[in-house]
C-alpha positions in Angstrom: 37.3 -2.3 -6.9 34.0 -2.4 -5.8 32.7 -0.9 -9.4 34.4 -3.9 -10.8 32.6 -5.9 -8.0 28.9 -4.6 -9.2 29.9 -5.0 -12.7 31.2 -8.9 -12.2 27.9 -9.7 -10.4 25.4 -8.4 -13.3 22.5 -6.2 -12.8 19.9 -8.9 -12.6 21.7 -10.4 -9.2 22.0 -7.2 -7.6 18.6 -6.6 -8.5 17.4 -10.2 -6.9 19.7 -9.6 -3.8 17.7 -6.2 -2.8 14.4 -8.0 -2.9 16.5 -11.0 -0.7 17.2 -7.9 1.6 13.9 -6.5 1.6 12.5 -9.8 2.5 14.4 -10.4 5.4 13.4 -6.6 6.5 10.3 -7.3 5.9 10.1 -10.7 7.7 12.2 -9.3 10.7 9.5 -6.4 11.2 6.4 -8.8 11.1 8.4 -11.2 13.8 8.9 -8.5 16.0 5.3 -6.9 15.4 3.9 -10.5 17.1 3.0 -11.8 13.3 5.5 -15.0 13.8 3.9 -17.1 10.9 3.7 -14.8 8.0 7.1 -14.2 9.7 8.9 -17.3 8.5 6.5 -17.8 5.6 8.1 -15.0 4.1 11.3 -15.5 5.9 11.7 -18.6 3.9 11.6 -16.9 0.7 14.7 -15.6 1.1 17.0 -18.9 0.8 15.0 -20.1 -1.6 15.3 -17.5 -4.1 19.5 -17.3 -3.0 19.4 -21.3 -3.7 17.3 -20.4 -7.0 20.5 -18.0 -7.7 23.1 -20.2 -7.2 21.6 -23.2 -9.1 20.9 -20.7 -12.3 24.9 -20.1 -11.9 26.4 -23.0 -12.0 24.0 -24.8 -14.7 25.5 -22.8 -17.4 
């Protein structure tokens, strides 16, 4: 079930949703390290490049 899952959502998505992932890491660790404006400069990023996702989707 979940193979089929993987397979359904295509390499280049999975790929795209571990750097979403990392981002949000990444922008969690600077917030709490006292860095709260590259914080949500990157944090940002992350919405943006699922919106970037979902509009690639449905214009085919």
């Amino acid at each position: 079930m979940f193979r089929n899952f993987l397979k359904h959502l295509g390499w280049p998505n999975i790929m795209l949703l571990l750097v979403v992932l990392s981002i949000i890491i990444v922008a969690e660790y600077k917030f709490l390290q006292g860095e709260k404006l590259e914080a949500i400069f990157l944090g940002l990023w992350a919405p943006t490049i699922l919106g970037f996702m979902n509009y690639l989707k449905y214009r085919e």
